[in-house]
C-alpha positions as CSV (number, residue, x, y, z in Angstrom):
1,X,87.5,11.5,-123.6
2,X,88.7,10.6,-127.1
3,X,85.2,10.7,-128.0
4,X,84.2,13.9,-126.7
5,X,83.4,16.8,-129.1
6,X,83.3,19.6,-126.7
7,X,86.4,21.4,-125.0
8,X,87.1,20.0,-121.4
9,X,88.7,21.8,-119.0
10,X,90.4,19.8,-116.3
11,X,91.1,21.6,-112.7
12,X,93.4,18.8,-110.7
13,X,94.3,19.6,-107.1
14,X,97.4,18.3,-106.8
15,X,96.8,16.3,-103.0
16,X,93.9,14.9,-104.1
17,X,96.2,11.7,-104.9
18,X,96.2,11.4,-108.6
19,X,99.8,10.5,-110.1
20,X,102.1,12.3,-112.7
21,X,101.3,9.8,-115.3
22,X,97.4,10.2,-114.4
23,X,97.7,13.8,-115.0
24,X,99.6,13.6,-118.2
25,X,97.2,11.2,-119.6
26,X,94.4,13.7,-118.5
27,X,96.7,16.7,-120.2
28,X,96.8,14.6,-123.3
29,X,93.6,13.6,-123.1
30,X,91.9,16.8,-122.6
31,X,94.7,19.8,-123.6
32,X,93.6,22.3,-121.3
33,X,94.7,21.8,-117.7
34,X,94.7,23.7,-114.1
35,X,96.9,22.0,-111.4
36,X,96.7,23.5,-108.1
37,X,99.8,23.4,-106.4
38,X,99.1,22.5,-103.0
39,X,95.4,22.3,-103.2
40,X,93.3,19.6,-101.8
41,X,89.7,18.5,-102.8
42,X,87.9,20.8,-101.4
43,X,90.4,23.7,-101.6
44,X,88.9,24.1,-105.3
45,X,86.2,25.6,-103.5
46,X,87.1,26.5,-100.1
47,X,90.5,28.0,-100.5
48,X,91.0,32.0,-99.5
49,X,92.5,31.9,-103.0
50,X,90.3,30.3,-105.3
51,X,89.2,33.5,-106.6
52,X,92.3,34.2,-108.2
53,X,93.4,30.3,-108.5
54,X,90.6,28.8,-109.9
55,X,87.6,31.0,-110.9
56,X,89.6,33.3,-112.6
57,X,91.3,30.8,-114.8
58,X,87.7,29.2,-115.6
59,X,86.4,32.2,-116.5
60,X,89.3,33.4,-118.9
61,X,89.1,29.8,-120.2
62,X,85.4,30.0,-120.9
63,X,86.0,33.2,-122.6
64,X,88.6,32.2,-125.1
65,X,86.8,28.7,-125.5
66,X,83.5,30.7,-126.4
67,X,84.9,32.9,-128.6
68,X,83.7,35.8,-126.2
């Protein structure tokens, strides 16, 4: 990731088993973060909520990231 010259957004469901150090090494890492309270892996896509949970977020994200 250090490496990486674009922004990265990461979206973490938080049962899809990664730890609390994992996810501060991937806030660190990558400075932008969703965590999804409650969400599993699929959930990201599947969930009656993802509208407002995660392709909302995204979509402001891209915005502000693009300049737009």
């Amino acid at each position: 990731y250090t490496e990486v010259r674009v922004p990265i957004l990461a979206v973490i469901s938080e049962l899809f088993g990664m730890k609390a150090a994992d996810i501060d090494l991937v806030k660190r890492l990558t400075g932008d973060v969703i965590i999804l309270n409650g969400y599993g892996h699929l959930d990201v896509y599947a969930n009656p909520n993802n509208v407002k949970d995660v392709n909302e977020p995204v979509r402001n994200w891209l915005h502000r990231v693009g300049g737009q």
